[in-house]
N, C-alpha and C positions, 0 to 999 in steps of 0.2 A: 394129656400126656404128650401130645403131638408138638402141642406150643410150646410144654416145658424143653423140648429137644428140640425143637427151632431157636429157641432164644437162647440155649445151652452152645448149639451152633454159629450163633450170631455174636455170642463172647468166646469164640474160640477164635473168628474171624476177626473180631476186635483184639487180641491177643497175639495174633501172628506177626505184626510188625516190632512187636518188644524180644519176639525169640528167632524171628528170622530179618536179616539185612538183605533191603530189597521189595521190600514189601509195605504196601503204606495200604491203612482204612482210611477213610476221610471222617467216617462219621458212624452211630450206632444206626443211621436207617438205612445208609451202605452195608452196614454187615449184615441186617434183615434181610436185604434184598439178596446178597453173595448166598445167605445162609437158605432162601428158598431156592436162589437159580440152582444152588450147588447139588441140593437135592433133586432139582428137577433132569440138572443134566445126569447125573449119577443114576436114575431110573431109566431116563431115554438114549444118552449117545453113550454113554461108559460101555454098556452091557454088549455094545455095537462092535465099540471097538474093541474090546476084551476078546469077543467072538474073530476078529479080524487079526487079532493079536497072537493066537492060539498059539501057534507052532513057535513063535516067539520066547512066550511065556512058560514053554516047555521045554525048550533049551533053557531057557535062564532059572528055571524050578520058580517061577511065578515074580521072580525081582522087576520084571517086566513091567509090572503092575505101577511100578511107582513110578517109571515115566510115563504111562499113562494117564496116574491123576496127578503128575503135574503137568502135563501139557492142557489138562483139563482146567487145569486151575489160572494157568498162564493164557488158555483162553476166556474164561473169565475175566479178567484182567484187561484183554485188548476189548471187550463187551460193556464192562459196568464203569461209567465216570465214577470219580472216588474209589475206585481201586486198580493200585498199579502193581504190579508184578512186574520188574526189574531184573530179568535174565531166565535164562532156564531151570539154572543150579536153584536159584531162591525157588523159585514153582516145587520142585521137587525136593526139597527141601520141608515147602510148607503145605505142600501136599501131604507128607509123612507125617506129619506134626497133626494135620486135622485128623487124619486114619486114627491115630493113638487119641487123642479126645475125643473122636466119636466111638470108638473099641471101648474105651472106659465107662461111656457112657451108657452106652448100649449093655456092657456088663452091669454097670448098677440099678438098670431100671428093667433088664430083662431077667436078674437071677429069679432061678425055680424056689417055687415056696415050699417048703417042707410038710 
C-alpha cells in the first residue's frame, strides 16, 4: 500500500508542470525522490512549523496552511536537482494541487468497509 501512494505521489509530481507554470520535473526518478523527501519533510519540519504557525493559522481560519506547503515545496526545489520551482505564487499553487491529489487519494484507499 505504501509503494502504491509513493508512486501515486511520484505522478502527481510528474503532473505538476502540465497544470502549474513555473514548475519543471526533469525526470520519473526526480519525482521518486520529491515524492519520498516530500513525505519525509511533511512528518518532520511541516508539523514544526504548523506548531510555529498557530496564531497565524488562527486568524487566517487555517488558509495559512497553504503558504506553508508552498514554501515547503519551494524548498524542495532550491534542495533537489531536476526540480525547479519558479517563484512563490507557482510553490503555492502546486502546493494546493498535490494536498487535492493526496485528499483524493487518501480518500480512495482509506474509505470504511461496510
Amino acid at each position: 500500500m505504501l509503494l502504491i501512494k509513493w508512486f501515486i505521489s511520484a505522478l502527481a509530481f510528474l503532473a505538476l508542470p502540465y497544470i502549474v507554470g513555473g514548475i519543471s520535473v526533469k525526470s520519473f526518478g526526480t519525482a521518486l525522490l520529491l515524492a519520498f523527501l516530500w513525505g519525509i519533510v511533511g512528518v518532520t519540519v511541516r508539523p514544526v512549523l504548523m506548531l510555529l504557525a498557530l496564531p497565524l493559522n488562527l486568524l487566517t481560519f487555517g488558509i495559512f496552511t497553504f503558504i506553508i506547503n508552498g514554501f515547503l515545496l519551494w524548498l524542495l526545489g532550491g534542495m533537489i536537482k531536476g526540480f525547479e520551482v519558479n517563484g512563490f505564487l507557482a510553490a503555492i499553487v502546486g502546493a494546493l494541487i498535490l494536498s487535492v491529489i493526496h485528499s483524493v487519494t487518501h480518500l480512495i484507499f482509506h474509505r470504511k468497509k461496510d
